[in-house]
Each structure stands twice: as C-alpha cells, then as structure tokens.
PARO-122871 format. One record per residue (C-alpha): residue number from 1; residue in three letters; x, y, z. Coordinates in steps of 0.2 Angstrom, whole numbers. Example, Ala and Ser with C-alpha at 12.3 -4.5 7.8 and 13.67 -1.06 7.14 Angstrom:
# PARO-122871
<atom resi="1" resn="ALA" x="62" y="-22" z="39"/>
<atom resi="2" resn="SER" x="68" y="-5" z="36"/>
***
This chain:
# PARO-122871
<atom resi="1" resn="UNK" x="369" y="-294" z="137"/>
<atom resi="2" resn="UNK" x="376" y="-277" z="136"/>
<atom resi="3" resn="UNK" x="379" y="-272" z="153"/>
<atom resi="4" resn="UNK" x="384" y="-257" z="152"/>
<atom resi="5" resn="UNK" x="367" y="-254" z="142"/>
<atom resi="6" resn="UNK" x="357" y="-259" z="155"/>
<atom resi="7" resn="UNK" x="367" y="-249" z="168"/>
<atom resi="8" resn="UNK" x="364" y="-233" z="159"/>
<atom resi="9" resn="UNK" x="346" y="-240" z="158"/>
<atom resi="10" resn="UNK" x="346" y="-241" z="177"/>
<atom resi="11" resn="UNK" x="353" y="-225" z="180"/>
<atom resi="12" resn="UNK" x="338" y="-219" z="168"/>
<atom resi="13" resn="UNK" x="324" y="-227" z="178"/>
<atom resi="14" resn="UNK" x="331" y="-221" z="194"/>
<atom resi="15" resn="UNK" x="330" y="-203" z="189"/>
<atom resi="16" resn="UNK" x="314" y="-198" z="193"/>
<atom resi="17" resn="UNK" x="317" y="-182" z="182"/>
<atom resi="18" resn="UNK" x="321" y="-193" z="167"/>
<atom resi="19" resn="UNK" x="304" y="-204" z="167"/>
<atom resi="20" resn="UNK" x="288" y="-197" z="157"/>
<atom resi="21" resn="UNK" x="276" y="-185" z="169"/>
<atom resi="22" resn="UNK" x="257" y="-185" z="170"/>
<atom resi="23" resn="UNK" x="247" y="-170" z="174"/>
<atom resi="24" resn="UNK" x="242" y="-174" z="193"/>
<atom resi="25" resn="UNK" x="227" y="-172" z="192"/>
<atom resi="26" resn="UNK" x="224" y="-188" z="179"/>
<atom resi="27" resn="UNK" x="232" y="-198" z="193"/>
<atom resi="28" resn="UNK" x="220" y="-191" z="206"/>
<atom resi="29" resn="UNK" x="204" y="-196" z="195"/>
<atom resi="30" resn="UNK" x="211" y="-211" z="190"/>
<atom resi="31" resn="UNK" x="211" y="-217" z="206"/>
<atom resi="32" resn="UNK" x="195" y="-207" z="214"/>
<atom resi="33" resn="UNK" x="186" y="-215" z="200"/>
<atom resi="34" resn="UNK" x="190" y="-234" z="209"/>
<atom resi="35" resn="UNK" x="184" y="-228" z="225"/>
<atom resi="36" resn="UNK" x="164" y="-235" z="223"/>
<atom resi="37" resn="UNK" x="161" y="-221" z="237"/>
<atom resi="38" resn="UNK" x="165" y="-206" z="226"/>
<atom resi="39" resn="UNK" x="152" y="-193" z="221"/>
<atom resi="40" resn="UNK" x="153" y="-185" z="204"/>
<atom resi="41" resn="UNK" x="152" y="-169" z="212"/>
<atom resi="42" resn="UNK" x="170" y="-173" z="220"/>
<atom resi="43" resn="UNK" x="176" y="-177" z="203"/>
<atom resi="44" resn="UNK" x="171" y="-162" z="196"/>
<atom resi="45" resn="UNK" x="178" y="-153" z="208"/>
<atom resi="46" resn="UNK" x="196" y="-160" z="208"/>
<atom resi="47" resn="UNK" x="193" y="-159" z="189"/>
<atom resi="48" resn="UNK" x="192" y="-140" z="191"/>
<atom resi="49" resn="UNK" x="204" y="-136" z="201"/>
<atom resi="50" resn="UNK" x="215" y="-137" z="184"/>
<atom resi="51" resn="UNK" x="208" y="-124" z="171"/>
<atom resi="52" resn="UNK" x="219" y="-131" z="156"/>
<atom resi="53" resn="UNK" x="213" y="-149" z="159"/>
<atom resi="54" resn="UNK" x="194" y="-142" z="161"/>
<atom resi="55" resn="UNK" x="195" y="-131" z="146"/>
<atom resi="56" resn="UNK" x="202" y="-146" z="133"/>
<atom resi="57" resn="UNK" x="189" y="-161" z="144"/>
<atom resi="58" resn="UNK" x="176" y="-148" z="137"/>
<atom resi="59" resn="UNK" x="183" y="-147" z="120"/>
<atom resi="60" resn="UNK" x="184" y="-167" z="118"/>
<atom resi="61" resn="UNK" x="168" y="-170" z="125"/>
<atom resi="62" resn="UNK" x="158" y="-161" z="110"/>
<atom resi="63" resn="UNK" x="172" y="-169" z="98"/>
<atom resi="64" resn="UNK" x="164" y="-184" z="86"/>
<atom resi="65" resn="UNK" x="174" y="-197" z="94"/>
<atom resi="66" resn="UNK" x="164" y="-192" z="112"/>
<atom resi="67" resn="UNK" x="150" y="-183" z="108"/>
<atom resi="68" resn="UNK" x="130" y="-187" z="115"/>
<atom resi="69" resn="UNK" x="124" y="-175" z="102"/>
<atom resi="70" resn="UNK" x="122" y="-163" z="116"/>
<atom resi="71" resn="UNK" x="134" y="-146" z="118"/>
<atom resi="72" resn="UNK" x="142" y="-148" z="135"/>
<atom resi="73" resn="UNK" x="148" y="-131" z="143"/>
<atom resi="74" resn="UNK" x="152" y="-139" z="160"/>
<atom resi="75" resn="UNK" x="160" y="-152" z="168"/>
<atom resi="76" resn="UNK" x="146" y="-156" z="180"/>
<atom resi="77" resn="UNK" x="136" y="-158" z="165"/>
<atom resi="78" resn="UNK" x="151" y="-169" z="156"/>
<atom resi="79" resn="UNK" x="150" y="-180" z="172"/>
<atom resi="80" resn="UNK" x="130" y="-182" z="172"/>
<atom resi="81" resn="UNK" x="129" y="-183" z="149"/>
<atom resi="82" resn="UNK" x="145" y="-195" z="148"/>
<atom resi="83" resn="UNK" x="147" y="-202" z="166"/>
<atom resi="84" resn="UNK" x="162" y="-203" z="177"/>
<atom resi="85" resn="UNK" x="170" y="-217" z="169"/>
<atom resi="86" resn="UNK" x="169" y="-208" z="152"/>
<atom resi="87" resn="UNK" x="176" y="-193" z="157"/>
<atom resi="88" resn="UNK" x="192" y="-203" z="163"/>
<atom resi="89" resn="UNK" x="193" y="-209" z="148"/>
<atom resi="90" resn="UNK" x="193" y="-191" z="141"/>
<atom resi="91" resn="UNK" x="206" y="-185" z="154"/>
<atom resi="92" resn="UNK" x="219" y="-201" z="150"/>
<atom resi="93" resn="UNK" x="218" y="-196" z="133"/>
<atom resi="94" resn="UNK" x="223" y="-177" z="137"/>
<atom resi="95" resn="UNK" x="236" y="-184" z="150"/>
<atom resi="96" resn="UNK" x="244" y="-195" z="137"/>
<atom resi="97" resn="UNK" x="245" y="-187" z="121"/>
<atom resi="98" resn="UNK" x="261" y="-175" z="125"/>
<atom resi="99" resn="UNK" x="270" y="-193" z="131"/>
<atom resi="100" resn="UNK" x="265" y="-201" z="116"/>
<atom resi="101" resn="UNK" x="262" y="-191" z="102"/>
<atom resi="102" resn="UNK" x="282" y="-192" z="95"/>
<atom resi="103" resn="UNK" x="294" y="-198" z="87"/>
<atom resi="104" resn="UNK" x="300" y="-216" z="95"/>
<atom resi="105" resn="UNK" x="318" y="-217" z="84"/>
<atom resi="106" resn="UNK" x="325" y="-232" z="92"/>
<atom resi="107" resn="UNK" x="308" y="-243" z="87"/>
<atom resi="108" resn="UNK" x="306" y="-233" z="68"/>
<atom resi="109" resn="UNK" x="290" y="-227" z="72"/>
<atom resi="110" resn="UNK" x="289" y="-208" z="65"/>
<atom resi="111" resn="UNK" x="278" y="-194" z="76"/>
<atom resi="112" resn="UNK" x="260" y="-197" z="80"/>
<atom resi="113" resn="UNK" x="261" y="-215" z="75"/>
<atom resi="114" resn="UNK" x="263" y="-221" z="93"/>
<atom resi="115" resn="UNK" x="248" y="-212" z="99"/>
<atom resi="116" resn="UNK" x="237" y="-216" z="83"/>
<atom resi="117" resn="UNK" x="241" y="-236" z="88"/>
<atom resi="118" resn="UNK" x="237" y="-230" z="106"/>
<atom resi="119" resn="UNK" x="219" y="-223" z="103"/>
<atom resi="120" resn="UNK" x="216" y="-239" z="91"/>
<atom resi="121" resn="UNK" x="222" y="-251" z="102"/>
<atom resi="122" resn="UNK" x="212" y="-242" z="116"/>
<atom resi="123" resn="UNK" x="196" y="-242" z="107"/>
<atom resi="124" resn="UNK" x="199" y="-260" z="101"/>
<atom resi="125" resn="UNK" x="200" y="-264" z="117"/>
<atom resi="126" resn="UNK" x="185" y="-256" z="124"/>
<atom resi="127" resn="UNK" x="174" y="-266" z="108"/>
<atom resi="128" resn="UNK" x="181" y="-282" z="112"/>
<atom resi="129" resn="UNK" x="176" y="-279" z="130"/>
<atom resi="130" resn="UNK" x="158" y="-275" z="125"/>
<atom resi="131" resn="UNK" x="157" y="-287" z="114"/>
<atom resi="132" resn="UNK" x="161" y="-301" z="127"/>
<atom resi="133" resn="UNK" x="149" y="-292" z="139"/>
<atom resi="134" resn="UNK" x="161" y="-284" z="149"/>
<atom resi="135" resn="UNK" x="157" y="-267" z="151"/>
<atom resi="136" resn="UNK" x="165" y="-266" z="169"/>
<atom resi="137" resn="UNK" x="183" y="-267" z="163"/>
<atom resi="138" resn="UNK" x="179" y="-257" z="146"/>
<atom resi="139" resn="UNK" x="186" y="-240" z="151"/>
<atom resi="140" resn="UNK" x="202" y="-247" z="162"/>
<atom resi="141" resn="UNK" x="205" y="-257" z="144"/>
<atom resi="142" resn="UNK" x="201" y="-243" z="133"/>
<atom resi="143" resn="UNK" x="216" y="-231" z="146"/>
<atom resi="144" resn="UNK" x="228" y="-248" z="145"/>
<atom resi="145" resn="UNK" x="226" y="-250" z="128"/>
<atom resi="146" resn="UNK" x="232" y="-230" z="126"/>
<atom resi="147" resn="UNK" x="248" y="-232" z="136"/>
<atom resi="148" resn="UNK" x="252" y="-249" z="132"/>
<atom resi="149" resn="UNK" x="268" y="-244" z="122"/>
<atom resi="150" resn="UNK" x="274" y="-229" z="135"/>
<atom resi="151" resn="UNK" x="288" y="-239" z="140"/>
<atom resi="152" resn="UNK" x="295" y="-238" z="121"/>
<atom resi="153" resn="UNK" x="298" y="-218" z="125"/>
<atom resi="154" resn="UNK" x="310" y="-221" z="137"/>
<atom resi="155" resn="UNK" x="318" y="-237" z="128"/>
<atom resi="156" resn="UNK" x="320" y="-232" z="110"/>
<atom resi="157" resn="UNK" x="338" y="-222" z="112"/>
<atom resi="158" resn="UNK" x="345" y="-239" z="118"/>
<atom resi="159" resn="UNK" x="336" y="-250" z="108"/>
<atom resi="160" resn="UNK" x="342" y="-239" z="92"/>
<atom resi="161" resn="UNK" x="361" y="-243" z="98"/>
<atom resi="162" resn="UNK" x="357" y="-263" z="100"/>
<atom resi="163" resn="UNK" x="344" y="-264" z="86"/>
<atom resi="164" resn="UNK" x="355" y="-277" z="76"/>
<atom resi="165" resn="UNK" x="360" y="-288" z="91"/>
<atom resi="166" resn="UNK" x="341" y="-287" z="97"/>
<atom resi="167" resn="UNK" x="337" y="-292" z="79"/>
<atom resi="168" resn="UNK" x="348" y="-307" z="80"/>
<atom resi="169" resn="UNK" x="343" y="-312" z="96"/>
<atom resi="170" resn="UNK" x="324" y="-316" z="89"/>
<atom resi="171" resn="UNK" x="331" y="-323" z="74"/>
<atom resi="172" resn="UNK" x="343" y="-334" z="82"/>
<atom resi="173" resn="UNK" x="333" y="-340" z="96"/>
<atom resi="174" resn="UNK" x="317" y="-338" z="90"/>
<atom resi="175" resn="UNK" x="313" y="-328" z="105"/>
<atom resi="176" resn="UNK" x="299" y="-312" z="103"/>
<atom resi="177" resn="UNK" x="305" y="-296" z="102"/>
<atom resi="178" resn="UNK" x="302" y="-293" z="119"/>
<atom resi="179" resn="UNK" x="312" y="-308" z="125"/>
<atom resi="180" resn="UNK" x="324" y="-302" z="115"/>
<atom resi="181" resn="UNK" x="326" y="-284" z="123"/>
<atom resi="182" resn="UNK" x="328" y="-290" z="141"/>
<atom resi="183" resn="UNK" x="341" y="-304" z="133"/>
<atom resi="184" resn="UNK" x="352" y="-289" z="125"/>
<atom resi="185" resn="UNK" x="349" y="-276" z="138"/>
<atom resi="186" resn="UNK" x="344" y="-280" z="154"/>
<atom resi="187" resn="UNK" x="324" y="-273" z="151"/>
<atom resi="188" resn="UNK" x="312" y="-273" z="140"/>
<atom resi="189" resn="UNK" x="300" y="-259" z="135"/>
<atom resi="190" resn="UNK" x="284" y="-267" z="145"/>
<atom resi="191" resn="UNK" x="296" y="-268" z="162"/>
<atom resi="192" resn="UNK" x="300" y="-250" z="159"/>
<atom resi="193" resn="UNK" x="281" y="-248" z="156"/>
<atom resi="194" resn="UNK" x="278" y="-253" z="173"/>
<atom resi="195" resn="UNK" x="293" y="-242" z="181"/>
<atom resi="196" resn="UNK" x="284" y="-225" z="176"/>
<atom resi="197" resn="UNK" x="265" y="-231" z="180"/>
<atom resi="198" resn="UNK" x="271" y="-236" z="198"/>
<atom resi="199" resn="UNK" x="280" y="-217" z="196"/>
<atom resi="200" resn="UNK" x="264" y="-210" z="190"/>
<atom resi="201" resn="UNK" x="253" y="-220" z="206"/>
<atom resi="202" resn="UNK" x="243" y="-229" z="193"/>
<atom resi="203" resn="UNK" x="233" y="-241" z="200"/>
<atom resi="204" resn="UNK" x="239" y="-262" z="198"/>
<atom resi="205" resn="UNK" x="226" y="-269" z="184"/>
<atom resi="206" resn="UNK" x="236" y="-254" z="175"/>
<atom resi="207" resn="UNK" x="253" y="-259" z="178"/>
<atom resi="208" resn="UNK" x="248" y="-277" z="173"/>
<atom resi="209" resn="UNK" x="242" y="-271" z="157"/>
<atom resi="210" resn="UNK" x="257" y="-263" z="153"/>
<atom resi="211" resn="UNK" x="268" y="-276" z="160"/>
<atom resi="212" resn="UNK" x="260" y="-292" z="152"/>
<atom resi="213" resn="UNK" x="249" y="-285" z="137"/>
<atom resi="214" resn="UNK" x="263" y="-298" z="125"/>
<atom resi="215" resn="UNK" x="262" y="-314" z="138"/>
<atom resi="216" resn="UNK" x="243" y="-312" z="144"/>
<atom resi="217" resn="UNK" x="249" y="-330" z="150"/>
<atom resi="218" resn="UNK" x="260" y="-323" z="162"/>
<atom resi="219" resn="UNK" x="249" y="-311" z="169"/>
<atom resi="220" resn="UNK" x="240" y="-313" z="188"/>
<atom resi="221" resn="UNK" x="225" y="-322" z="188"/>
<atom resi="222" resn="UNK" x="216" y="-309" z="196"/>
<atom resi="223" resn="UNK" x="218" y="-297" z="180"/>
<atom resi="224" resn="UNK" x="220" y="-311" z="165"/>
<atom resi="225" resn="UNK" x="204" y="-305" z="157"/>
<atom resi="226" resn="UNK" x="210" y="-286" z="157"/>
<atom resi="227" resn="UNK" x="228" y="-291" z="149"/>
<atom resi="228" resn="UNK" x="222" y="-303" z="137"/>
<atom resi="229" resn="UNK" x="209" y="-288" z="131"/>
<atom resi="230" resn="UNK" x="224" y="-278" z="128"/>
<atom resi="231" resn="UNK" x="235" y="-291" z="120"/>
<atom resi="232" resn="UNK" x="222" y="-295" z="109"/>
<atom resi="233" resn="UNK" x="217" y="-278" z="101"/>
<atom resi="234" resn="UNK" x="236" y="-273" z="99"/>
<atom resi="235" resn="UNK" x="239" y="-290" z="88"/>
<atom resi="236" resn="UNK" x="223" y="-286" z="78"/>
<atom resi="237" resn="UNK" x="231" y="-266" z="76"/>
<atom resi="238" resn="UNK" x="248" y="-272" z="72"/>
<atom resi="239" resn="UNK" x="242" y="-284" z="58"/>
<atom resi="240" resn="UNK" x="230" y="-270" z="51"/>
<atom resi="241" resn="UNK" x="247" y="-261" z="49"/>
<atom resi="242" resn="UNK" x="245" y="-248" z="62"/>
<atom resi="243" resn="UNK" x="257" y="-242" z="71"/>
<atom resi="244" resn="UNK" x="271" y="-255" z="67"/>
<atom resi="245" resn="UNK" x="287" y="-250" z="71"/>
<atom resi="246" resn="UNK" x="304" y="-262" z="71"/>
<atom resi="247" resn="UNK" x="297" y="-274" z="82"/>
<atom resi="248" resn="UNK" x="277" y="-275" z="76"/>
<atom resi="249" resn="UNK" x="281" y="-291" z="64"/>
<atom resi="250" resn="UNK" x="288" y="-301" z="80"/>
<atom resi="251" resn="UNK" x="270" y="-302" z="89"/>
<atom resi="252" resn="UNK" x="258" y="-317" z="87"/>
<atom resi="253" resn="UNK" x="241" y="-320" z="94"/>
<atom resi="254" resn="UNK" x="242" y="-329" z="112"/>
<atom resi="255" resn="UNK" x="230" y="-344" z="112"/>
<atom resi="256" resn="UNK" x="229" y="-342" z="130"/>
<atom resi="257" resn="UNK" x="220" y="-324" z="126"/>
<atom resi="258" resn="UNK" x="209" y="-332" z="115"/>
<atom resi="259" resn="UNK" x="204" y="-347" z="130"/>
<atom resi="260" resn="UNK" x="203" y="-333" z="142"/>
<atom resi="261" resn="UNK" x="189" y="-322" z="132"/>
<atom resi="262" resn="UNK" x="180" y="-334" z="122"/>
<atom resi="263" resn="UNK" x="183" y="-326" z="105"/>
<atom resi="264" resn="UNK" x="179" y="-336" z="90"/>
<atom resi="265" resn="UNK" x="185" y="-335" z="72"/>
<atom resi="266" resn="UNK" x="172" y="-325" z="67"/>
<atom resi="267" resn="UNK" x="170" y="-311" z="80"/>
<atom resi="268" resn="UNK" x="190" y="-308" z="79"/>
<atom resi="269" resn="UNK" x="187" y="-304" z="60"/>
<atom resi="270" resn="UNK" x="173" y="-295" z="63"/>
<atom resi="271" resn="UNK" x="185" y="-282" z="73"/>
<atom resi="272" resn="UNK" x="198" y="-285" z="61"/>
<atom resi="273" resn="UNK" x="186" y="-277" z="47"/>
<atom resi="274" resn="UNK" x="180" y="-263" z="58"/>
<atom resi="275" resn="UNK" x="199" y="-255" z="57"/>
<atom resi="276" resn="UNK" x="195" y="-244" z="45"/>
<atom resi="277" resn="UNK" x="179" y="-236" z="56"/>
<atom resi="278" resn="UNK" x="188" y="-235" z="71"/>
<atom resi="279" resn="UNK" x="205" y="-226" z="63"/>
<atom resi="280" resn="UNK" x="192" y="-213" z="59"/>
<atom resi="281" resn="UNK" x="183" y="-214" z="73"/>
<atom resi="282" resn="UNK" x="198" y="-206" z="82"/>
<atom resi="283" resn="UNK" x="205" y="-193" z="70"/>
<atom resi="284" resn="UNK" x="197" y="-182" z="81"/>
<atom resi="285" resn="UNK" x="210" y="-185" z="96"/>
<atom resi="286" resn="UNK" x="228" y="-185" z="84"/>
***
C-alpha cells in the first residue's frame, strides 16, 4: 500500500470543501420524498423555493426522455402529470449532471462519458426493476444507477499516479479492480462514493448502492435487491461498451445478483439488445 497516497486521500475526504456538492434542495426532496406523510403540495413548494432548479425541472419534464405528451408549465402540474417520484428523478438528474459530466483523467474516461454511463445505468436499472415487478424501488435505482461512479471524481488524480501498481495488483492476484484500489491505496472509489453521500445526507439504500453496486453479495440484507439491480445494469453498460474507462474490463457478472433477482438468460439479453434504444432514450439529458 502506498501510504502516503492514502493519507493525502484522507486528508481529501476530511475536507468538506474538497468533496463534490449537491444543490440543497435535491437532498431535501430526496428525503421528503421517503416520508409516506408528504403532500405534493410541500414538495412543490420546497421545489420552488429555488428558481434555477424549477426553471430546468420544467425544461426536462417536456424533453423526450420525460415527457406525458402534455406541455407542463408548473411544477404543481409536474407533480400531479409525472408524480412525486418522477419528478425526483428529474431533480437528481439536474443535481448530478455538473458532478459528473467531466473528464475522470485518472480512470481514462474523457467528458460526458461518466454521465452518459450514469443515465444508462440509471435507466437500465429502473427496466430491470419493472421487469421483475418491482416498481417500488424503480426510481431509488434509477438515482443509484446515476451516481453510482461519483466516487471516481474524487479518486481519479490518485489512481492516475498508482494506475500501473493497481494494474499489477489485479493481474497478480487476480483481485477486481476495486479490490485492487483499496490494496494500493488505502480506498477504493465506492468507499469514497459512500464518504460524499453521507456528505450530501443521502438516505442508506443510497449509500449502499454506491458502496456495494460490484459485491451486491456483500451488501445488507435489508437492500440486497436494490444493489444487485445496480450491479446488474452497470455490467450489462460496461459490456455494451459504454462508459468503460481503465477499469470497465475487470467487472464480471455476480451470480449472487442473478439468485437475488431471478433473471434468466433470456431477459438479461433482452436488455442487453435494448442498448441501442435506451442510449437514445437519454440524448436528451447529455
């Protein structure tokens, strides 16, 4: 282990200032949102109170990827056209594109591909919970699936100084790429995932997403099904090509995802052929 690497690293996650922030108001919804008691009249309001959140929720609500077919000119009639839940999802996406949408050096991933993977794997995820009937975790899967990697914009300056050693690491030990980071220096990126979602007062199923989307095996019982949704449509993006940065060819399928959900051979090439129609699905959001 270089420590001295994961010092500076430590030093780095201590520093408030120097993690990613999130417009406040996403943290707020995201969390009024779990409270089975709230109105969508309070949403709206808190939604409100920020006129450069409202003005682009409005714009993505009539874009392809969102749209009912109807104009939508409010958000009280986002809330009742779309639903709470939906319009989460809107605001996530809004919250997460400035964080994402750039160049991660360290993991050779050039601009804009970390958030194209994001949307995919989001709206992979949120199929794959349908498909399995299980529209009540669609939309935290579909914000997981976007901020899945977030932990890579933090990591990428020192994995670009230990790339090689990490390398050797996985090649050595035959150890994923994950394995490998914490080996070399001290963390790896869905640890630091974790760090800046307990920053940002994102709720646990989240934090577990980020933290075990590449061990659903690992994860707690109590959110297995939501990680292993997660885990499942990033392997399917990173073997459509998507996305893949220095460390996409060191991920394999987990069987324990596979026992979790159910899925058979034949829905998980169904998705897998459905690539094409969900990368244009989101050209909207880039």
């Amino acid at each position: 282990m270089h420590a001295h690497i994961k010092q500076r690293i430590e030093s780095t996650i201590s520093n408030i200032a120097a993690l990613p922030t999130i417009p406040e108001v996403a943290t707020k919804i995201l969390n009024m949102v779990n409270d089975p008691e709230v109105s969508f009249k309070a949403v709206a309001e808190e939604i409100s109170k920020d006129q450069t959140m409202t003005t682009n929720i409005l714009k993505l609500c009539n874009s392809a990827y969102f749209s009912k077919g109807k104009e939508i000119t409010s958000i009280d009639r986002a809330i009742v056209t779309l639903g709470i839940k939906e319009v989460t999802n809107i605001v996530m996406v809004i919250a997460a594109k400035p964080i994402l949408d750039k160049a991660v050096i360290g993991y050779d991933i050039g601009r804009g591909e970390l958030w194209k993977q994001g949307l995919i794997v989001g709206t992979i995820a949120k199929k794959i919970a349908l498909l399995k009937n299980r529209k009540d975790i669609s939309d935290v899967v579909f914000t997981g699936g976007i901020i899945h990697n977030v932990g890579k914009t933090v990591l990428a300056v020192f994995v670009q100084n230990t790339y090689n050693d990490i390398l050797n690491e996985v090649n050595t030990k035959n150890i994923t790429f994950n394995e490998a980071e914490k080996s070399i220096m001290g963390y790896s990126h869905q640890e630091i995932s974790e760090k800046i979602l307990e920053k940002w007062n994102f709720p646990p199923v989240l934090r577990a997403i980020v933290r075990y989307y590449s061990e659903p095996e690992n994860a707690p019982d109590t959110y297995k099904s939501e990680v292993s949704i997660v885990h499942l449509a990033n392997t399917i993006s990173t073997l459509a090509g998507i996305g893949i940065g220095s460390d996409g060819l060191y991920h394999q399928i987990s069987k324990s995802a596979l026992d979790i959900l159910k899925i058979s051979g034949a829905e998980l090439e169904e998705l897998y052929t459905r690539i094409p129609e969900m990368t244009s699905q989101v050209r909207d959001l880039l």
